[in-house]
C-alpha positions as a Markdown table, in Angstrom:
| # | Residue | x | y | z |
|---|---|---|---|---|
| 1 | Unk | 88.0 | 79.0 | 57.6 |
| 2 | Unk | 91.7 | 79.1 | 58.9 |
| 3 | Unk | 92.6 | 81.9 | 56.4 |
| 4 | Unk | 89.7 | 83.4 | 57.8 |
| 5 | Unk | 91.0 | 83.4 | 61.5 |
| 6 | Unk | 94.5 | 84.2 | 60.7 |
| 7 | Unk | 93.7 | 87.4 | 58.7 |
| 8 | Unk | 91.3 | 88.8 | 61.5 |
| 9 | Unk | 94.4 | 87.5 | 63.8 |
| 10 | Unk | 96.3 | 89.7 | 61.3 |
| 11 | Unk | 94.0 | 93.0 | 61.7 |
| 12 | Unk | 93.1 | 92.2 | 65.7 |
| 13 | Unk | 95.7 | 90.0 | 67.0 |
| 14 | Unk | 98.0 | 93.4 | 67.8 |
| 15 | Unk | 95.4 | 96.0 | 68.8 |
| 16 | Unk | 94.7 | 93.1 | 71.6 |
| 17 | Unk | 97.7 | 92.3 | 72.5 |
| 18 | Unk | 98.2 | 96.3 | 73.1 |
| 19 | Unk | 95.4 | 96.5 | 75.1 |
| 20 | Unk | 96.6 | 93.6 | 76.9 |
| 21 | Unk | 99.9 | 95.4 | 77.9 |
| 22 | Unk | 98.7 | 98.9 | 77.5 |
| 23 | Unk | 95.7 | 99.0 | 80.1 |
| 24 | Unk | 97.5 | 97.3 | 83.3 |
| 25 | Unk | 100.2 | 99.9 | 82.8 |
| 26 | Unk | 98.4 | 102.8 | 82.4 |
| 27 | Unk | 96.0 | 101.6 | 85.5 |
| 28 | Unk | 98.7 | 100.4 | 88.2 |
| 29 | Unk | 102.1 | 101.5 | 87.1 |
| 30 | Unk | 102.0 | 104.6 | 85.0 |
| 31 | Unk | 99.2 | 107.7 | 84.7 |
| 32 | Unk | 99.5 | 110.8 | 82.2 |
| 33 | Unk | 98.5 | 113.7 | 83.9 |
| 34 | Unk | 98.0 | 117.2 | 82.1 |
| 35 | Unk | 98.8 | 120.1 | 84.2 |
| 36 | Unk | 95.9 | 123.2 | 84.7 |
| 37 | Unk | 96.9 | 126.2 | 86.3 |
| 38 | Unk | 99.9 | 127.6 | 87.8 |
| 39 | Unk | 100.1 | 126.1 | 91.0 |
| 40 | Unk | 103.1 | 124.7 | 90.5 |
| 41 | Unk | 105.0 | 127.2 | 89.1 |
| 42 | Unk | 107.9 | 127.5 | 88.8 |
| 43 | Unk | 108.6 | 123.4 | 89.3 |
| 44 | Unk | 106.0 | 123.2 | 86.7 |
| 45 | Unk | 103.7 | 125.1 | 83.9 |
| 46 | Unk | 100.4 | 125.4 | 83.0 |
| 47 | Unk | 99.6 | 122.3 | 80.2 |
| 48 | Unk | 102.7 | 120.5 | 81.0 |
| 49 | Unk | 102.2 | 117.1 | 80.4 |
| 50 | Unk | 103.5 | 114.9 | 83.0 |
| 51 | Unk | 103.7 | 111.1 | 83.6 |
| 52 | Unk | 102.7 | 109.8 | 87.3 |
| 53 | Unk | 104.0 | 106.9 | 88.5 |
| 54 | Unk | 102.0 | 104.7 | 91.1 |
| 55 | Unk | 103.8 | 101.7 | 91.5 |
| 56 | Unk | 105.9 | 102.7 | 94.6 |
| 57 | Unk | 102.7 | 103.4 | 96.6 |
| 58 | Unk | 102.0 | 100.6 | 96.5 |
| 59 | Unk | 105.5 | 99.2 | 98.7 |
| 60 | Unk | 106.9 | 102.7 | 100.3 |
| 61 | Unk | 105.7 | 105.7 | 101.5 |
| 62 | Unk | 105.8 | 109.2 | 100.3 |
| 63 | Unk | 108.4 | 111.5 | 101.5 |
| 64 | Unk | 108.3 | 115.4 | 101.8 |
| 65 | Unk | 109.4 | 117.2 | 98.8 |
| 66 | Unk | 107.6 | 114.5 | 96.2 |
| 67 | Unk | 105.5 | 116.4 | 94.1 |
| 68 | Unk | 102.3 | 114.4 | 93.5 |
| 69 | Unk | 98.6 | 114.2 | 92.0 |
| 70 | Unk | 95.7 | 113.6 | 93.8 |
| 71 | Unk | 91.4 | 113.8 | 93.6 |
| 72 | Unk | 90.5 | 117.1 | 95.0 |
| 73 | Unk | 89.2 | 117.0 | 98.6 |
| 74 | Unk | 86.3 | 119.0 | 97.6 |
| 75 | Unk | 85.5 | 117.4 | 94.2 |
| 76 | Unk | 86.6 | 114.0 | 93.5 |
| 77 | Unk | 85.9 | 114.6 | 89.8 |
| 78 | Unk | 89.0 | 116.9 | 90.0 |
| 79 | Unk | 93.1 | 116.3 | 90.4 |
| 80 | Unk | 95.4 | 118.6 | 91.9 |
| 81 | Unk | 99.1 | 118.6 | 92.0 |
| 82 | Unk | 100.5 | 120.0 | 94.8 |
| 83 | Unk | 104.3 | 119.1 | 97.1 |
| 84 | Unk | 103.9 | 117.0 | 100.3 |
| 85 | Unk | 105.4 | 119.7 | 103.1 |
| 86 | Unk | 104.0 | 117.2 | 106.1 |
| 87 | Unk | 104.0 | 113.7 | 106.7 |
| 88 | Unk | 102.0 | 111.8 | 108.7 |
| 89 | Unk | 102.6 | 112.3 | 113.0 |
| 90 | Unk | 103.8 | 115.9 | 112.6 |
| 91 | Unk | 103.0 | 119.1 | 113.2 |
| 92 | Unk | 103.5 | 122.1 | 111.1 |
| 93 | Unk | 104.0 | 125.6 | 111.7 |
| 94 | Unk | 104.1 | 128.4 | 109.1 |
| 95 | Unk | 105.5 | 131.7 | 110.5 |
| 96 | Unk | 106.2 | 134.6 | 107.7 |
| 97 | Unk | 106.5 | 132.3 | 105.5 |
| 98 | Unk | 109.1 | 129.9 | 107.1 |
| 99 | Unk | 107.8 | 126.1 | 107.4 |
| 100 | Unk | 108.6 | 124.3 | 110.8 |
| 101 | Unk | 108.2 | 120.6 | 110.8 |
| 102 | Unk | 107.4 | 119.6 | 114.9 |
| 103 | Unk | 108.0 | 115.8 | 115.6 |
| 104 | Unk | 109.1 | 114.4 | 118.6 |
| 105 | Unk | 109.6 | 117.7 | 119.9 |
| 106 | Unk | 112.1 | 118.5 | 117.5 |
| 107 | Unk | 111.9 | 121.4 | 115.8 |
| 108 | Unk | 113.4 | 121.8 | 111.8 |
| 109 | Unk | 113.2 | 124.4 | 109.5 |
| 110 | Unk | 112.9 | 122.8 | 106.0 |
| 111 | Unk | 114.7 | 124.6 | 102.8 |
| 112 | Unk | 112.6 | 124.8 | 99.7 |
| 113 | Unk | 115.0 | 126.4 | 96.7 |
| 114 | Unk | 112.0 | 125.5 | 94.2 |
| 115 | Unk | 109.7 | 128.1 | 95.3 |
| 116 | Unk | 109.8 | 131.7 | 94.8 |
| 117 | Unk | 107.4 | 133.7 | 96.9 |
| 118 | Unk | 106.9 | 132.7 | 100.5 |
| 119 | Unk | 103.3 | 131.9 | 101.6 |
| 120 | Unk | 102.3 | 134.9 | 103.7 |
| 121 | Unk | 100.1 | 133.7 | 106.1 |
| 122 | Unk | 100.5 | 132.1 | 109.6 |
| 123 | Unk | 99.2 | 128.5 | 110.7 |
| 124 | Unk | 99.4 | 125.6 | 112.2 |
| 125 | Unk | 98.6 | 122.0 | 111.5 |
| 126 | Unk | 98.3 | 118.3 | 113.1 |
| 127 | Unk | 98.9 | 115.9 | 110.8 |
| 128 | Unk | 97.2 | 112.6 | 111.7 |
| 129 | Unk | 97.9 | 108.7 | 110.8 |
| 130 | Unk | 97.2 | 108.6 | 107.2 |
| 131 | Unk | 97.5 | 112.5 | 106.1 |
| 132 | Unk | 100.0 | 114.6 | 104.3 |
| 133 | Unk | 100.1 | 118.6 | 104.3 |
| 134 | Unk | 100.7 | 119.3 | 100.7 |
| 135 | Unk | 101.3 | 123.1 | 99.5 |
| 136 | Unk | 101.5 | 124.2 | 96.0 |
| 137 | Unk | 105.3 | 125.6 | 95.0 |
| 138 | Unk | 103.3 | 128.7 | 93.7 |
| 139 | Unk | 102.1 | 129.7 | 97.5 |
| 140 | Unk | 100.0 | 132.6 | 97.3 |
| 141 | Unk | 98.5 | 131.3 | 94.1 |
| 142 | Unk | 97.5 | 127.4 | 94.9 |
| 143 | Unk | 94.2 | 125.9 | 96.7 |
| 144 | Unk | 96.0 | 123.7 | 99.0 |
| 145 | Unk | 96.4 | 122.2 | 102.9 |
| 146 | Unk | 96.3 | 125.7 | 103.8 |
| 147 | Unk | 92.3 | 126.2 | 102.6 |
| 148 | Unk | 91.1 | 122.9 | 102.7 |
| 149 | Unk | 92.8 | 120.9 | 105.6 |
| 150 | Unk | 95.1 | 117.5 | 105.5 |
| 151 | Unk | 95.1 | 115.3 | 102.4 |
| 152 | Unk | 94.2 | 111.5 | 103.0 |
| 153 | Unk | 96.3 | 108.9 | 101.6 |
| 154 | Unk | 93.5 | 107.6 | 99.9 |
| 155 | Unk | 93.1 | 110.7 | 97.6 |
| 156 | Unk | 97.0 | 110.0 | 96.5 |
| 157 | Unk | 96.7 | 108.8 | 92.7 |
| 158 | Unk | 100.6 | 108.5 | 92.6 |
| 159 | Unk | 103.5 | 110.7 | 92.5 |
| 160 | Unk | 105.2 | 112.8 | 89.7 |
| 161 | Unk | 107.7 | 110.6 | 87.5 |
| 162 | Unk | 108.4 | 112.4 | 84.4 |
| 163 | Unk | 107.4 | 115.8 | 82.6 |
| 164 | Unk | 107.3 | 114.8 | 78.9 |
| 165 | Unk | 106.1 | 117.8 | 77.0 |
| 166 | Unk | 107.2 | 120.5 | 76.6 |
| 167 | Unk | 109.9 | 118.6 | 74.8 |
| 168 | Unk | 112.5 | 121.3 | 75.7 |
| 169 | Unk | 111.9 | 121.3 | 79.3 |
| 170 | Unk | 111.9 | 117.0 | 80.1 |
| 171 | Unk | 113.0 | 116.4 | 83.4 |
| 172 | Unk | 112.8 | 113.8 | 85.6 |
| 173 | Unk | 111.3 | 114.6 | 89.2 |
C-alpha cells in the first residue's frame, strides 16, 4: 500500500503542487491577456500577447499614462485595453485634438509621444470618485471614454506588466 501512495505521489504530487502555486498567481497577481484589434497601436499590436499584473491594485492607485485591461462597459463578457487619460476628480477637455486635464482650476496640457493621430473630435468630461477616462493610443480607431462614458474602477482587471510575444518586440510597460 505505501508503494502504492508514493508512486501516485510520483505521477500527482507535482501537477498539484503546480496547481497550488500556479492558480493564486494567475488569479491575484498575474493575468495573460491576448491583444484583439488595433486599438493600441502603435504602443501595441494586434495578437500581442501581454502579461497584466494586478497586484498593485490592490495597495495604490492607477496613474495617467498606465495602459490597462478592463471588462467592457457594454459587455462584461468582453476586455478592452485602452490608457487612463483621467483620473478620478477631474475634468477633461479635448480641443483639436489637444487633452486638457482641469483640477483645482488648474489647467495642464498633457504630452502623449506614444500616439500618432490626434483624436478629432471635441468634448468634455467629469470624472467622478471612482472613474477613469481611458482613450485608446489608436484615437480615431478605438471604442473608448469618448463613445461609452467614464470607466468604473471596478471594471479594472489590472494594469499592463509585460508584452511577452512577439519575442522580438518584449518590453516592459
Amino acid at each position: 500500500m505505501k508503494f502504492f501512495l508514493k508512486k501516485i505521489w510520483d505521477y500527482f504530487g507535482v501537477f498539484i503542487i503546480a496547481i497550488i502555486v500556479v492558480l493564486p498567481i494567475r488569479y491575484f497577481i498575474v493575468q495573460p491577456f491576448l491583444v484583439k484589434g488595433e486599438s493600441m497601436f502603435p504602443t501595441f499590436n494586434n495578437l500581442d500577447y501581454l502579461f497584466i499584473e494586478k497586484i498593485s491594485y490592490y495597495f495604490s492607485s492607477f496613474k495617467r499614462g498606465d495602459v490597462i485591461v478592463f471588462r467592457s462597459p457594454i459587455n462584461e463578457s468582453e476586455f478592452f485595453i485602452k490608457r487612463i487619460i483621467g483620473l478620478p476628480g477631474e475634468k477633461i477637455e479635448i480641443n483639436k485634438g489637444k487633452i486638457i486635464i482641469i483640477k483645482d482650476n488648474k489647467k495642464i496640457e498633457i504630452e502623449e509621444p506614444y500616439i500618432n493621430d490626434l483624436l478629432n473630435k471635441n468634448l468634455k468630461a467629469i470624472i467622478n470618485n471612482n472613474e477613469y477616462f481611458v482613450l485608446g493610443d489608436n484615437r480615431n480607431k478605438s471604442f473608448d471614454s469618448e463613445e461609452w462614458g467614464n470607466l468604473k474602477k471596478d471594471k479594472i482587471i489590472g494594469k499592463v506588466f509585460v508584452r511577452v510575444w512577439p519575442f522580438r518586440s518584449i518590453t516592459k510597460d
